[in-house]
C-alpha positions in Angstrom: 0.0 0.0 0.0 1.4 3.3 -0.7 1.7 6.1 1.4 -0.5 8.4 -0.7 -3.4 6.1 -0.1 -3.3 6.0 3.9 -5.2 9.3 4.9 -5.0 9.9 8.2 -7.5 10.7 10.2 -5.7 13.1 12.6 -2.3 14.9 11.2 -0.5 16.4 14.0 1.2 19.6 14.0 3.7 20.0 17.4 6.7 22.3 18.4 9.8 20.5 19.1 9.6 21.9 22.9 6.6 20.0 23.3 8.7 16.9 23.1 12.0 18.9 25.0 15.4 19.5 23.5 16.1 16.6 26.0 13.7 14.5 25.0 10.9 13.7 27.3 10.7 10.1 28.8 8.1 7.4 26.1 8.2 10.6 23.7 9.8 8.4 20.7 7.1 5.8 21.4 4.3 8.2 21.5 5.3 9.6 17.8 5.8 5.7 16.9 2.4 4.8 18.2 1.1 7.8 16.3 2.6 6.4 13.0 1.6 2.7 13.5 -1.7 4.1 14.0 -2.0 5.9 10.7 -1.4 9.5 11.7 0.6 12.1 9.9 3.0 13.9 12.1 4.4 17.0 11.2 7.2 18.9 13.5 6.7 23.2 13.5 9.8 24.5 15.4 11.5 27.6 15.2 14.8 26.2 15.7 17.5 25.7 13.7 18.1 22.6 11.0 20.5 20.7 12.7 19.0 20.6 16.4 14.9 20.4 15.0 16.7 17.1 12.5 18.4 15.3 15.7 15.3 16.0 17.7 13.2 14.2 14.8 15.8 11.4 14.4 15.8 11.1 18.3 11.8 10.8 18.5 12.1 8.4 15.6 9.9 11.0 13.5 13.0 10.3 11.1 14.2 6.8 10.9 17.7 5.1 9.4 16.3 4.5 6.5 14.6 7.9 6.0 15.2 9.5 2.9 15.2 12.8 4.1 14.3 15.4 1.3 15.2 19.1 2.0 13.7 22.4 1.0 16.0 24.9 2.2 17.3 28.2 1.6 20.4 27.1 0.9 19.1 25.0 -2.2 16.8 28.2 -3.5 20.6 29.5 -3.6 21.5 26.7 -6.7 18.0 26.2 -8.2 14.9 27.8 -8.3 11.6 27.7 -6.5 9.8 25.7 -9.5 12.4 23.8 -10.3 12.8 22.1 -6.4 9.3 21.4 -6.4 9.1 19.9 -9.0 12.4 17.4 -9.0 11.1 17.0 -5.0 7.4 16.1 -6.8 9.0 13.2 -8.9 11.3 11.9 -6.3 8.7 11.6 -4.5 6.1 10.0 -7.0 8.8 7.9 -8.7 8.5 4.6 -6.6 4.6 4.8 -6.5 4.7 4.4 -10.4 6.2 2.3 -13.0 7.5 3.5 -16.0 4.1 3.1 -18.1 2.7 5.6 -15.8 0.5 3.3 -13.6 0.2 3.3 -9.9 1.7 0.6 -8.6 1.2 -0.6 -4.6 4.6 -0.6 -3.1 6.4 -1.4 0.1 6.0 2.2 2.6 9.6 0.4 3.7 10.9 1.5 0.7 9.3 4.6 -0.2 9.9 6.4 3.2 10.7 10.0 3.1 10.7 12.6 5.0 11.1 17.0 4.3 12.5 19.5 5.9 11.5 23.0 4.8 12.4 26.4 6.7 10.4 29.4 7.0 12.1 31.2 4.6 11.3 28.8 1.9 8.1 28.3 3.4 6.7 32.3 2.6 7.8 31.3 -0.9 5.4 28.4 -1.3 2.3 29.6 0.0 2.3 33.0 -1.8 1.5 32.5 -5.7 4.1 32.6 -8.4 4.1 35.7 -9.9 7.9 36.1 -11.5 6.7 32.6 -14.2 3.4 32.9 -15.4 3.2 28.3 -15.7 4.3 28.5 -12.2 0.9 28.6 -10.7 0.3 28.3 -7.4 3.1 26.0 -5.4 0.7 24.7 -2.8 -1.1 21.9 -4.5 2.8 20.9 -5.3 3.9 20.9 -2.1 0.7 19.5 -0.5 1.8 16.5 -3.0 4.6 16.2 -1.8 4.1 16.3 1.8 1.2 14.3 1.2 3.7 11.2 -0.1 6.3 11.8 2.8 6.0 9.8 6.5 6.9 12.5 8.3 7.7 16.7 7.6 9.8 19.3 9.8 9.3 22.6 9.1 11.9 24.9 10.9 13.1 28.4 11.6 8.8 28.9 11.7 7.6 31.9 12.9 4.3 31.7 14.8 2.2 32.6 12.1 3.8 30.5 9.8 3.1 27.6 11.9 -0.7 28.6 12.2 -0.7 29.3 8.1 0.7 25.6 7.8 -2.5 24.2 9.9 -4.4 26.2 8.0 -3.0 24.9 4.5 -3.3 21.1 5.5 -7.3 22.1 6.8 -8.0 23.2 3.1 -6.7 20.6 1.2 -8.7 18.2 -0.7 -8.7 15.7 2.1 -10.0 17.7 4.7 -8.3 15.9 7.2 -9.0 16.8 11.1 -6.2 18.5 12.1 -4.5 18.3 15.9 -2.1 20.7 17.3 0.2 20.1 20.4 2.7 23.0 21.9 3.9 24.3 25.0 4.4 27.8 24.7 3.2 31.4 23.4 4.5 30.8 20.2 2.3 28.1 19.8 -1.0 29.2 20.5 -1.5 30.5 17.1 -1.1 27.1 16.1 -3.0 25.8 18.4 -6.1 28.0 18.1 -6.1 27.4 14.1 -6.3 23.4 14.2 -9.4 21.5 15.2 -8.1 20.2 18.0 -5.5 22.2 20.1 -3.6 20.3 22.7 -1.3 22.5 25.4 1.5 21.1 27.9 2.2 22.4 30.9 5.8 22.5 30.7 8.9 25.2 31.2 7.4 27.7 28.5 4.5 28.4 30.7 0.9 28.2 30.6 0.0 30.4 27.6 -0.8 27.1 25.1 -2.3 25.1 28.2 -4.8 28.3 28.5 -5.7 28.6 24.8 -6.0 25.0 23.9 -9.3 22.6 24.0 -7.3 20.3 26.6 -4.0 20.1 29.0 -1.8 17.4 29.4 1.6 17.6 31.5 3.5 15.8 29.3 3.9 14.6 25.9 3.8 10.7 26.6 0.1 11.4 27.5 -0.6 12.3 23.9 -0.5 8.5 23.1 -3.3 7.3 26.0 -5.5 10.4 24.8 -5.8 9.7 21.5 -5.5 5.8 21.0 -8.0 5.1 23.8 -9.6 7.7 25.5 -10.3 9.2 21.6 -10.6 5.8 19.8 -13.5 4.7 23.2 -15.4 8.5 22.5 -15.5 8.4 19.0 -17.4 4.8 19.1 -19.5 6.1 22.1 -20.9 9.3 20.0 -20.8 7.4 16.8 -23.6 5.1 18.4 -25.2 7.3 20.6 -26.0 9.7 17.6 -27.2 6.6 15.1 -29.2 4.8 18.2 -30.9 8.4 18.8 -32.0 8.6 15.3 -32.8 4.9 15.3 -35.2 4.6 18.0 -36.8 7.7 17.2 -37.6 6.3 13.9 -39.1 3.7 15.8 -40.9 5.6 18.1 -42.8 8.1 15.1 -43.0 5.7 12.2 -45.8 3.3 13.8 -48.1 6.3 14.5 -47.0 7.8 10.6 -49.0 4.1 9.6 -51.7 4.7 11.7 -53.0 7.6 10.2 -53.8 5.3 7.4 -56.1 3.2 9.3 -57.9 6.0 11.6 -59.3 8.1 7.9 -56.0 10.7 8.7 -58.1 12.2 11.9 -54.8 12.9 13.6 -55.7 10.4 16.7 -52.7 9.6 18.4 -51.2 6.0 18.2 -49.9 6.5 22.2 -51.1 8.1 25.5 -49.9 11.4 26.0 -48.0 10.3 29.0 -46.0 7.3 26.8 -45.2 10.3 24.6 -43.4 12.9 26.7 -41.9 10.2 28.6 -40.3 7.6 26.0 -37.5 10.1 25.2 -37.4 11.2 28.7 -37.3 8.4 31.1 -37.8 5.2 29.3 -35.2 5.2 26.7 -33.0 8.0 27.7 -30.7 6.7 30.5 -29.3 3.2 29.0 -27.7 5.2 26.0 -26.5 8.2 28.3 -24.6 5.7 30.2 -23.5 4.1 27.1 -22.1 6.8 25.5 -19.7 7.3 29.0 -18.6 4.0 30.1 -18.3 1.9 27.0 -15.2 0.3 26.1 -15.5 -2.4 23.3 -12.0 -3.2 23.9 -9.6 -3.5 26.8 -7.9 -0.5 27.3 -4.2 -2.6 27.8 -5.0 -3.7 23.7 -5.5 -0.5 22.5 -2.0 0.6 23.8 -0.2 -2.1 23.0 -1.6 -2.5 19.5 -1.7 1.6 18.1 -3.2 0.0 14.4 -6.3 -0.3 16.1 -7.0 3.0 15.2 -7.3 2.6 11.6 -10.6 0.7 12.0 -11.9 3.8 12.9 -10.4 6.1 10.7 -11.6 8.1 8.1 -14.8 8.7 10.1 -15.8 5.4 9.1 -18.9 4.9 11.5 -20.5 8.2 10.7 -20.4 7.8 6.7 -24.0 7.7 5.2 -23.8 3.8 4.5 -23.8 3.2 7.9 -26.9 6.1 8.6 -28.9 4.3 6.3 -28.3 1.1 7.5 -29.8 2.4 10.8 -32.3 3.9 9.4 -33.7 1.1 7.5 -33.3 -0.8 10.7 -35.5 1.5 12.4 -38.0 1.5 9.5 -38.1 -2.4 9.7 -38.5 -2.8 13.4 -41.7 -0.1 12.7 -43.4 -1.8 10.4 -43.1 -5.6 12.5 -44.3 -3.9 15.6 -47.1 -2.2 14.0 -48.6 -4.5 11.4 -47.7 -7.5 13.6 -49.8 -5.9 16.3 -52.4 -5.2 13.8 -52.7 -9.3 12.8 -53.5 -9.7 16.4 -56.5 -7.7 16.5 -57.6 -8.8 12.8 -60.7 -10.7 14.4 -63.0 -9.1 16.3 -66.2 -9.5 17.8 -69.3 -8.1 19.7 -69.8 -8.9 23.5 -73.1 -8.4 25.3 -72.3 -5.4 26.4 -72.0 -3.7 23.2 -67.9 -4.1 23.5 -65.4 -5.1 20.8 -63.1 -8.4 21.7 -60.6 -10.1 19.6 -61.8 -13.9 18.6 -58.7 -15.4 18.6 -57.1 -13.7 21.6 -60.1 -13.2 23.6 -58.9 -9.9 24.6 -60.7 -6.4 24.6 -59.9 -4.6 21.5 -59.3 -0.8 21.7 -57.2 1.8 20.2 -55.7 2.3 23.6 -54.7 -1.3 23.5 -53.6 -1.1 20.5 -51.3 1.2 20.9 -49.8 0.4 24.2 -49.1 -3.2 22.6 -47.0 -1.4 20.1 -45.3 0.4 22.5 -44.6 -2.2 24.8 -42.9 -4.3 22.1 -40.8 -0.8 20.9 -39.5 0.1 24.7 -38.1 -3.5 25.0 -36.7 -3.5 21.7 -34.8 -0.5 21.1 -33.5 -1.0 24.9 -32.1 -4.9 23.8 -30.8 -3.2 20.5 -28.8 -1.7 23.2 -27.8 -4.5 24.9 -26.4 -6.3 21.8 -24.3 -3.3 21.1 -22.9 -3.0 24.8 -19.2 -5.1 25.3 -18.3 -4.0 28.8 -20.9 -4.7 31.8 -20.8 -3.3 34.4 -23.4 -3.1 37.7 -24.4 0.4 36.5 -25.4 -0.7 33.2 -27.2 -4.0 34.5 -28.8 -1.6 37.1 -29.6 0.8 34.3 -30.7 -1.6 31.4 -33.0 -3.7 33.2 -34.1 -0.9 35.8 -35.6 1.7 33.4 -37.4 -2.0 31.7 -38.9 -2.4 35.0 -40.1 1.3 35.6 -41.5 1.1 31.9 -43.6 -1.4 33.4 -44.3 -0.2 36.9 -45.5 3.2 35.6 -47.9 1.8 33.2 -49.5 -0.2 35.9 -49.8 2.4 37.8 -50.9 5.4 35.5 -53.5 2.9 34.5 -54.2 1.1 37.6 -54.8 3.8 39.9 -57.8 6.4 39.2 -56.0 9.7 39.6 -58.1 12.7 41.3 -56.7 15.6 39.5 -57.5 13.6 36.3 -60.8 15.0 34.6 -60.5 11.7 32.5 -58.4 8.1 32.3 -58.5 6.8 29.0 -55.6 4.4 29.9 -57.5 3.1 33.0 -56.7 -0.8 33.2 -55.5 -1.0 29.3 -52.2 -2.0 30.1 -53.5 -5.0 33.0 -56.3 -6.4 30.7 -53.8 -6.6 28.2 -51.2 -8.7 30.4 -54.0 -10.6 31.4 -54.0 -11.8 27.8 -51.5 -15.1 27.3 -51.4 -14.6 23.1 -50.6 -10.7 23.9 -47.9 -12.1 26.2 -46.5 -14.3 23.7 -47.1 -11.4 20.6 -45.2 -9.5 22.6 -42.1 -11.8 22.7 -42.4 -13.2 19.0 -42.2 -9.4 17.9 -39.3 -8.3 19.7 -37.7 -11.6 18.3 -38.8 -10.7 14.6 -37.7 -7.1 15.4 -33.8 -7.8 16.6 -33.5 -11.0 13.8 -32.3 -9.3 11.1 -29.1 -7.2 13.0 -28.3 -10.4 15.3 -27.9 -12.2 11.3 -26.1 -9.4 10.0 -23.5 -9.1 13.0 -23.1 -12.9 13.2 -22.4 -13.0 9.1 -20.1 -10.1 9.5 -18.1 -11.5 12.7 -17.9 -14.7 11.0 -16.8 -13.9 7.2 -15.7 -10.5 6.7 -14.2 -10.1 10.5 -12.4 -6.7 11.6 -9.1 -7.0 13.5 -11.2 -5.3 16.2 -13.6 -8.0 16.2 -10.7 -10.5 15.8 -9.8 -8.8 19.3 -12.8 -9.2 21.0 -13.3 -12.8 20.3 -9.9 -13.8 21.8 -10.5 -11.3 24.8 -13.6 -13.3 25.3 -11.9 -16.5 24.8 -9.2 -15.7 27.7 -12.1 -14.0 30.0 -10.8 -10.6 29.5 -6.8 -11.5 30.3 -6.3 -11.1 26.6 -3.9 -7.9 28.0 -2.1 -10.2 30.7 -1.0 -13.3 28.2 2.4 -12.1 27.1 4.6 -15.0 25.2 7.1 -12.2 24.8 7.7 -11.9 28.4 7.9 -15.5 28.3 9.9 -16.2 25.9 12.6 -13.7 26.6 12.5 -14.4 30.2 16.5 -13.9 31.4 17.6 -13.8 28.2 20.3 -11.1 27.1 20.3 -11.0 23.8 16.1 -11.1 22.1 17.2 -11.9 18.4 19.3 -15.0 19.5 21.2 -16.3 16.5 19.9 -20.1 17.1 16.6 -21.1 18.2 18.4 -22.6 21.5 17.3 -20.8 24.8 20.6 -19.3 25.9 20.6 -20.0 29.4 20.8 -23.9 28.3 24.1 -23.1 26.7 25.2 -21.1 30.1 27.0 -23.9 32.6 27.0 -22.0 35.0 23.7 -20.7 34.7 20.9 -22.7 37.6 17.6 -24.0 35.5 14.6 -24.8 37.9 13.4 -28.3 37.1 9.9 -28.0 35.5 7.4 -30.7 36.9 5.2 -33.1 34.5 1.9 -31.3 35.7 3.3 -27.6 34.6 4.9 -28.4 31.5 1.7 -30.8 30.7 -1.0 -27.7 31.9 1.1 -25.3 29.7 0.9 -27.4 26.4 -2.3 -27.7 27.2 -2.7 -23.7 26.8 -0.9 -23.6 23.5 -2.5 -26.3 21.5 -6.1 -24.9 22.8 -4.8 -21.8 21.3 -4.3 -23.5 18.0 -7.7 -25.3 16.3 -9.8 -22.2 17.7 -9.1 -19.0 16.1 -6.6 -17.8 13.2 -4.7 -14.1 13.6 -3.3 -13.7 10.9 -4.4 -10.0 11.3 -3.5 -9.4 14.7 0.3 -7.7 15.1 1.2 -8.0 18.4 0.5 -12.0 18.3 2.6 -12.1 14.6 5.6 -10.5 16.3 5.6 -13.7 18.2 5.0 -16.2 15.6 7.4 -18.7 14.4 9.3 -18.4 17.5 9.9 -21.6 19.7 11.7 -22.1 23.0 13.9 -25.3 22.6 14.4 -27.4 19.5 13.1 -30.7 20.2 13.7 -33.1 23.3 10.7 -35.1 25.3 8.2 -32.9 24.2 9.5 -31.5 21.0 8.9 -32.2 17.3 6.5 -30.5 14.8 2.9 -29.5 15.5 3.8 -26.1 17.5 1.6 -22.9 16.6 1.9 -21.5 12.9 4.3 -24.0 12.1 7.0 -23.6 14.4 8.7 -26.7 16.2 8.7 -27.4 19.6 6.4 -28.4 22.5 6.5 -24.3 24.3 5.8 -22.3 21.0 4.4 -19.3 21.3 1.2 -18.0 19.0 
């Protein structure tokens, strides 16, 4: 895959004194994490070359095998402005096409660059070329070519520059959402122009921490923030917007079909009291506490493994195939609860009394019952729509979930259970006990909530089980290992004493140390842990999942009692790791 075709979803613009001159403690695995995780990171310092390139190269921004590209002054001194550009453009486009012209998908390994460009150079580039009239405008060139490079350092910046440069990278055809993170006054410029604006509290003062959407104390925290405390938000609002418009379309399209059946007289398909309360107290509270508690994966996986962000990148859950998906969900589960509630009362029959009841339900027919059937059946299914969507359980959310269930059902027996004095009338006196009193409404009632939640319990089964995401790939092994997914490390294992972790022979080196004193292992341990590994082997396939293929292939031991073939993914040994 080339790098032109991975479009980030966040594309970070810091000063170098975010990160310190002395670099901070975890800062080079915090811009790592932010690579691995498909972000573009771009460096705005006003310092000089040399120090803003060793502070890149010591955060590992810039890498060994970095091609480092430079648009300087001191190269405007041998060529011109249009003639940089555009040998930079096709250095940089060169190894994502073959000579015929065609894109070709090659490996980022080999294509890694990064730029360097001062300010100088810089207030060349974003003002238009005036002195050649094909020179154009130098932004869309330089967007390209920043665009095909890992990683960019722009130096000697002045403050404005650095908020015209988050400004530049917001316009572009991409429209990427763009995060800036600085420490000082120089930065809040910067910082005010991005979407996102991130200050540290830090030896430049508290001018960016004041100006900036949030405040972190150092740069390491930049990595928990965005992996998992912004990777958990953005599914929380990503569902609680979908399930609001979802349920609502529930709630409004069984009384749109009614009007068909009442000659359009505007009667309403629900009490007054089941309509000011469904968005208020029925339904509200199991989504609130959704949207801040919910963690679909543990939070020890989504720092360990940074590429879990791409599965939400690209604002892939808020994209109108997903909206319409809901929608037509919600439209479905409107038309079962309505029309399956109308079959019910198909046939119906005079009583003495001048009353209408149901032959083949023997159970008072009204429009009140009616429509408090219908939305019985919607309360319990848009609340267990819920429930299938919810991974991590906690008391709160059992106490929520089934409690709001269970005050759905004590306020309708008592609003129409109870005659009410300040009431001039009750039209929902004893509809909702005559219809529990009803066995076929009891079992209508479970047989639509069934047909209602069919169709998405198919869907995600199909999905988890032939087009699975490495997230879901995740969540099945978490629940295999009861949540210690986190807590199983082969790598600790494996290198366990060891000095040296690429070993040149697969032989453990302590067995080659004389003088080194190896515990005996008893049958029962060294039985239990095979045990673990070949369970780990029939069940589930990563092939997808990176931290589990950095330990694949490797074995402890070559053979002995227990060795031979058969270890995980084709390794030898009886104490292979997955």
């Amino acid at each position: 895959m080339t790098a032109s075709s991975l479009e980030p979803l966040y594309r970070l613009g810091f000063s170098s004194r975010a990160s310190y001159h002395r670099l901070q403690e975890e800062a080079a695995d915090t811009v790592e994490s932010l690579h691995q995780a498909g972000m573009k990171v771009w460096v705005l310092t006003g310092d000089k070359m040399e120090t803003a390139a060793a502070t890149c190269y010591a955060s590992k921004l810039f890498r060994r095998g970095t091609r480092v590209l430079e648009l300087t002054t001191k190269r405007m001194e041998e060529q011109s402005l249009h003639d940089a550009l555009f040998d930079l453009s096709r250095t940089v486009l060169q190894p994502h096409r073959d000579p015929s012209g065609v894109g070709l998908d090659c490996d980022p390994v080999s294509s890694d660059f990064g730029l360097i460009i001062d300010g100088a150079t810089l207030s060349a580039v974003l003002q238009p070329g005036q002195e050649d009239s094909n020179s154009g405008n130098y932004k869309e060139i330089f967007l390209d070519i920043c665009r095909n490079c890992n990683a960019v350092l722009c130096c000697r910046m002045a403050p404005l520059q650095k908020a015209q440069i988050v400004k530049l990278i917001k316009a572009s055809k991409e429209h990427p959402i763009t995060l800036a993170i600085g420490d000082g006054a120089n930065d809040v410029s910067m910082i005010l122009e991005a979407h996102v604006g991130i200050g540290i509290m830090g030896k430049e003062g508290r001018q960016a921490a004041r100006n900036s959407d949030y405040a972190i104390p150092k740069f390491k925290h930049l990595k928990k923030m965005l992996l998992v405390h912004g990777h958990f938000y953005y599914i929380r609002i990503s569902e609680l917007v979908q399930y609001f418009f979802y349920k609502n379309v529930c709630f409004i399209f069984p009384q749109f079909l009614y009007q068909f059946f009442c000659g359009f007289s505007q009667q309403p398909l629900y009490d007054t009291a089941y309509l000011t309360l469904y968005n208020i107290s029925f339904t509200s509270l199991p989504i609130l506490l959704y949207s801040l508690m919910e963690q679909h994966i543990n939070i020890d996986i989504l720092r360990k493994d940074p590429t879990l962000y791409r599965d939400i990148s690209k604002n892939c859950l808020l994209r109108w195939p997903i909206f319409i998906y809901w929608t037509i969900l919600g439209v479905y589960d409107a038309i079962v609860m309505f029309f399956g509630a109308y079959f019910l009362f198909d046939n119906t029959t005079f009583t003495s009394n001048g009353q209408l009841m149901t032959s083949n339900t023997q159970m008072m027919f009204g429009n009140w019952t009616f429509g408090t059937l219908v939305f019985t059946v919607l309360v319990f299914t848009v609340t267990f729509k819920l429930v299938l969507d919810t991974h991590y359980w906690t008391w709160i959310n059992h106490f929520v979930i089934w409690g709001s269930l269970i005050f759905f059902v004590v306020f309708s027996l008592l609003w129409g259970g109870i005659i009410w004095p300040f009431l001039n009338y009750q039209r929902m006196y004893y509809v909702f006990m005559q219809m529990l009193s009803s066995g076929p409404a009891w079992l209508s009632i479970i047989l639509l909530i069934t047909a209602s939640l069919l169709p998405d319990v198919v869907k995600k089964v199909i999905c988890r089980a032939l087009w699975p995401t490495t997230t879901e790939r995740i969540q099945n092994a978490d629940k295999l290992y009861r949540g210690q997914l986190s807590e199983f490390s082969p790598l600790a294992s494996l290198r366990g004493g060891q000095q040296d972790p690429n070993p040149p022979a697969p032989l453990n080196p302590r067995r080659s140390d004389p003088h080194h004193h190896r515990p005996q292992l008893h049958p029962p341990f060294t039985a239990e842990k095979k045990l673990m590994f070949t369970r780990w082997r029939p069940r589930h396939s990563y092939p997808s999942f990176p931290p589990l293929l950095r330990f694949a292939g490797r074995s402890r031991g070559g053979g002995g009692a227990n060795g031979g073939g058969g270890g995980a993914y084709g390794s030898t040994g009886a104490e292979t790791t997955v």
